[in-house]
C-alpha positions as CSV (number, residue, x, y, z in Angstrom):
1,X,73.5,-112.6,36.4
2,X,75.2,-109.8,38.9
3,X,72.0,-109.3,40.8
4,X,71.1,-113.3,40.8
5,X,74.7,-114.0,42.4
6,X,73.7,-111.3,44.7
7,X,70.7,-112.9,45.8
8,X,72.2,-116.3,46.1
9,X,75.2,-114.3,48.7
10,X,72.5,-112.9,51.0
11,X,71.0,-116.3,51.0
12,X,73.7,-117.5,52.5
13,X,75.5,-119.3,49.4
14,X,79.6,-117.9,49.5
15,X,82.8,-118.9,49.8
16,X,81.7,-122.3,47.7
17,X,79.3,-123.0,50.5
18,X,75.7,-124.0,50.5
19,X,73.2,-121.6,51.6
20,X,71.4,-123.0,54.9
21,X,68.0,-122.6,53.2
22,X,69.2,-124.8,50.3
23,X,67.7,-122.9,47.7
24,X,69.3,-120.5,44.9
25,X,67.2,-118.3,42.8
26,X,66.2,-119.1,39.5
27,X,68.4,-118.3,36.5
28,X,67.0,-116.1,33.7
29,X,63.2,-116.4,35.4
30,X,63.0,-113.0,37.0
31,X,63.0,-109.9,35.2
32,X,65.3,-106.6,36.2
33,X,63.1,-103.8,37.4
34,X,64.5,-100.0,37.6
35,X,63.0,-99.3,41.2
36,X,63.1,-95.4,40.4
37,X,61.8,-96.0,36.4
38,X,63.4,-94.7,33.4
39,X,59.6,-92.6,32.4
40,X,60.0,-90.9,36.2
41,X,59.0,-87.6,35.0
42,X,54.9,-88.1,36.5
43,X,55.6,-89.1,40.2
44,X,59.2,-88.9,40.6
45,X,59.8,-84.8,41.5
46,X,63.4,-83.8,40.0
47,X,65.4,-82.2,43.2
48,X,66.4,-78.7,42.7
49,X,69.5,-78.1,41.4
50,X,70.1,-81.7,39.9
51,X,69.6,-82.2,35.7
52,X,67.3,-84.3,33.9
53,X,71.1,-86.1,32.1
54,X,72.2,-87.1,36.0
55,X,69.2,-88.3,36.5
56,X,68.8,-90.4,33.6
57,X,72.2,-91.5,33.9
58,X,71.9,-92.7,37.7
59,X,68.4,-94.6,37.4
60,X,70.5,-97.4,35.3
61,X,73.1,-98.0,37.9
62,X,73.1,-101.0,40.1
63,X,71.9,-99.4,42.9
64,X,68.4,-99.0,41.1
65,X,68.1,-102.3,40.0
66,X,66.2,-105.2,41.6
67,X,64.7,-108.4,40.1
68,X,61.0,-108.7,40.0
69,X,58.3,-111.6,39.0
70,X,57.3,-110.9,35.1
71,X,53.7,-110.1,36.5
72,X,54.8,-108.1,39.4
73,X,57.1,-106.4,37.4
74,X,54.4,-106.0,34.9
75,X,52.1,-104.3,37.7
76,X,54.5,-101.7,39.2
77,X,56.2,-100.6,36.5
78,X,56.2,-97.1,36.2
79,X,54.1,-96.3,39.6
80,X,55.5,-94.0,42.5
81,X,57.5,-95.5,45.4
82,X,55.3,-94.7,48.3
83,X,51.4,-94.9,48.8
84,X,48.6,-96.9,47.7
85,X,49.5,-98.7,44.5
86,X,53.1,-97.9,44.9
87,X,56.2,-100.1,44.3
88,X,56.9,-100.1,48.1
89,X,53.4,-101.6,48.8
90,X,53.5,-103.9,46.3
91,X,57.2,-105.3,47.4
92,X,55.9,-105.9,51.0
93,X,52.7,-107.9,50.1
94,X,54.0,-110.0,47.0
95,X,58.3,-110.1,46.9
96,X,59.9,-112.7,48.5
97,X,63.7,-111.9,47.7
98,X,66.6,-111.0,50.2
99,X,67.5,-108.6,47.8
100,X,64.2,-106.6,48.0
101,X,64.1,-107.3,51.3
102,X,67.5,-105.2,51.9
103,X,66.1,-102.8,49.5
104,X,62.5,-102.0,51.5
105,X,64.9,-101.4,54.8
106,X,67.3,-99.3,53.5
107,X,64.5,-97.1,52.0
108,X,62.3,-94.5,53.4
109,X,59.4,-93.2,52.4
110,X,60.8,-91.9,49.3
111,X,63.0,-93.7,47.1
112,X,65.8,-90.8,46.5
113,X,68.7,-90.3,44.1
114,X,70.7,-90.5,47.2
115,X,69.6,-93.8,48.2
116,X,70.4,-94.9,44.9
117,X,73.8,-93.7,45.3
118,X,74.3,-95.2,48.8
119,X,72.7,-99.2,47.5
120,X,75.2,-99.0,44.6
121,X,77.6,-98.2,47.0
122,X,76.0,-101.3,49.0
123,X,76.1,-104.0,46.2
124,X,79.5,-103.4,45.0
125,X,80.7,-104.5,48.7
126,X,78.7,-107.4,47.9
127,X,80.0,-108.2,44.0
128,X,83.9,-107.6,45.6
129,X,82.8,-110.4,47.8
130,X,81.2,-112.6,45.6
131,X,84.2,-111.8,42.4
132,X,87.2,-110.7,44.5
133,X,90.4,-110.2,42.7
134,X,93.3,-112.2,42.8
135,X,96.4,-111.3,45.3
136,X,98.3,-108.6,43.1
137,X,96.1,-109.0,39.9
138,X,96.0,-105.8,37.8
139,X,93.4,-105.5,35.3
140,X,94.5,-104.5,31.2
141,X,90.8,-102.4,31.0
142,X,92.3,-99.6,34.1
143,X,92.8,-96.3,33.3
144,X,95.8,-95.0,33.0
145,X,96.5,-91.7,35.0
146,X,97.7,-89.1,32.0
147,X,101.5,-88.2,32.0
148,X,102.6,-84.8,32.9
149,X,103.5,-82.5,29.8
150,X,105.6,-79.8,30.4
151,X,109.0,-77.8,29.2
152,X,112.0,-79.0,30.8
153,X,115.0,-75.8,31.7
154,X,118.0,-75.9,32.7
155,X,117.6,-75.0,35.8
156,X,115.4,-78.2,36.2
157,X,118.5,-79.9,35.4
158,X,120.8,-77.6,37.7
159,X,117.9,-78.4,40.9
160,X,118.1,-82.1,40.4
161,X,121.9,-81.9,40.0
162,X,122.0,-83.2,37.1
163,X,124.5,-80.3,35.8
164,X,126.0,-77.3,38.3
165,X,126.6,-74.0,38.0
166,X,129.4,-72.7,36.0
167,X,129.7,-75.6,33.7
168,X,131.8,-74.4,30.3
169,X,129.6,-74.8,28.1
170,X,131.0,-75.6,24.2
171,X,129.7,-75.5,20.9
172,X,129.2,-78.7,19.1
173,X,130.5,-77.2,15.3
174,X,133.5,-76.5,14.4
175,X,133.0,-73.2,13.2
176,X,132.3,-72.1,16.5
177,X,133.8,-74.3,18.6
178,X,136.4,-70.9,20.3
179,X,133.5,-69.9,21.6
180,X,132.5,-70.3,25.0
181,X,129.4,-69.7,27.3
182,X,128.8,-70.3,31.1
183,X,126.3,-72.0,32.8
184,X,124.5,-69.3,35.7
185,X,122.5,-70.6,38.7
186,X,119.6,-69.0,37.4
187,X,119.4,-71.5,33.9
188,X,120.5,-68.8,32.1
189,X,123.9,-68.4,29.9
190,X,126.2,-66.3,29.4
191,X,128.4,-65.9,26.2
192,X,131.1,-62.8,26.3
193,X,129.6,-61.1,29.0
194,X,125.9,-60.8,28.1
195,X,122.9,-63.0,29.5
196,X,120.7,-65.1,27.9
197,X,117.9,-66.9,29.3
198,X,117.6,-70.2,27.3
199,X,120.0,-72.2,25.3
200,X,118.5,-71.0,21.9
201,X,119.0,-67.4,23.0
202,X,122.5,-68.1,23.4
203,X,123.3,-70.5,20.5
204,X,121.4,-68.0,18.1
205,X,124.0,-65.4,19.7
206,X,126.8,-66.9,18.8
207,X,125.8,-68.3,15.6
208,X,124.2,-65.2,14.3
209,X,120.6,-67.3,13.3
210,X,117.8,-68.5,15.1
211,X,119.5,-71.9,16.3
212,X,118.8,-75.1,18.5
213,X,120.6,-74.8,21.6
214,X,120.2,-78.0,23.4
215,X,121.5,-79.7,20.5
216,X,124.0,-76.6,19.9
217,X,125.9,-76.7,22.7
218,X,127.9,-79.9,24.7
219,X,128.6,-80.1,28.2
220,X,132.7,-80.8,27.5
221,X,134.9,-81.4,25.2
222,X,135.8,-85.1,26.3
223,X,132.4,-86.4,26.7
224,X,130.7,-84.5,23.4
225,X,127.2,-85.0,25.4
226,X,124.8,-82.1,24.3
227,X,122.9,-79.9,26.5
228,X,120.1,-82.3,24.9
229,X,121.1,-85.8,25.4
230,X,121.6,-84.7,29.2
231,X,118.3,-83.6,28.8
232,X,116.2,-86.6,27.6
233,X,118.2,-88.9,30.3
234,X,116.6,-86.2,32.9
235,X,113.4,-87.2,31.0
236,X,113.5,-90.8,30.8
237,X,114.0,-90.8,34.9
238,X,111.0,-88.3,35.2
239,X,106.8,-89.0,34.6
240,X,106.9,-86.4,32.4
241,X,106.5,-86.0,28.7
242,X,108.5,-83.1,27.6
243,X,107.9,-80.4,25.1
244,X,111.0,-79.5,23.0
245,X,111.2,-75.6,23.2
246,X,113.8,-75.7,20.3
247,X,111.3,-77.0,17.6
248,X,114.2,-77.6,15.2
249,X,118.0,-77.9,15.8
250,X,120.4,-75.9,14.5
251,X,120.6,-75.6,11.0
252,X,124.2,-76.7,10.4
253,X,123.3,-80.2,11.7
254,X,124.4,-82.1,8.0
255,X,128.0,-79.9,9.3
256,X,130.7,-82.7,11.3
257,X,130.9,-81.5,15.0
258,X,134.1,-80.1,16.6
């Protein structure tokens, strides 16, 4: 159907128009023909450096298809392109089609993998002319780019100014909630004078157990927003997917916060 359409557009049949020849081709009469054939292995040399896969792959592209008589396809069917006997000869003397046509003046003397690559090229200006796509149409079937994945830090959220350097930093339990830690520059915290680089560093600190920070430690009494629920807004703004360094929050989360 594809290559049929295409014949009837380089006979002059577009837009809703007649053709000035009057004529379409025939539906379901002619028969596709791979023009470099899928048993190429006798008179179709492999180039150096390219696989027997690519090749396989690129003789069933559109740019290697053409439509044939059932006898004429019958006759050249596996031959070689040029020479006596060959599927060039045979398309001069006994095709009639536009689309073969095309195909013998595009084509040298050897029917390459790169001319296969250039005709699909070719065509698919001709099917976005015959099929084009509405104004602002977006189709359900496109790929979807894959999101970015990566760990967020604090000092992501300091360089977007989301939070600034030397935020008080609080504990969210009671227990601990006289301690304090600062917010550096860097992303890293400090609690009673000693550095830590992450927020579980320093919540484990204080708490005396490997512990959650993000969800450890809020940014101020009044608001009670944790270090995490800062983080996921910074998230949902982003094209990112994040990866929760914590793993697990603190273990006193069944405790009520300060």
């Amino acid at each position: 159907m594809v290559l049929e359409s295409i014949e009837d557009h380089l006979r002059g049949w577009k837009r809703g128009l007649q053709g000035l020849g009057g004529e379409r081709v025939p539906r379901g009469k002619l028969h596709i023909e791979h023009v470099m054939p899928r048993k190429w292995q006798s008179n179709w040399p492999l180039p150096e450096g390219d696989s027997e896969a690519a090749r396989d792959q690129r003789i069933h592209t559109l740019g290697n298809l053409t439509l044939l008589t059932a006898k004429l396809n019958s006759k050249v069917s596996n031959a070689r392109w040029s020479g006596t006997g060959g599927k060039r000869e045979a398309l001069e003397k006994h095709d009639v089609l536009l689309l073969n046509r095309d195909l013998l003046r595009v084509a040298s003397d050897q029917w390459t993998d790169k001319a296969i690559q250039e005709r699909t090229k070719a065509l698919i200006e001709i099917v976005l002319q015959i099929w084009p796509a509405p104004p602002g149409h977006k189709s359900g079937y496109s790929r979807t780019l894959p999101r970015i994945r990566r760990t967020i830090q604090l000092a992501d959220l300091i360089s977007a100014g989301v939070l600034a350097p030397g935020s008080r930093l609080v504990p969210r339990r009671r227990k601990h909630s006289h301690r304090e830690a600062t917010l550096l520059a860097d992303g890293s915290i400090e609690v009673d004078g000693a550095t830590h680089a992450n927020p579980t560093l320093a919540a484990s600190a204080i708490a005396g157990k490997r512990t959650g920070g993000w969800s450890f430690f809020m940014v101020d009494d009044g608001s009670k927003r944790t270090l995490k629920a800062i983080r996921s807004e910074y998230v949902a703004t982003m094209s990112v997917d994040e990866d929760d360094e914590d793993g697990e929050d603190d273990e006193d989360e069944d405790e009520d916060p300060a």
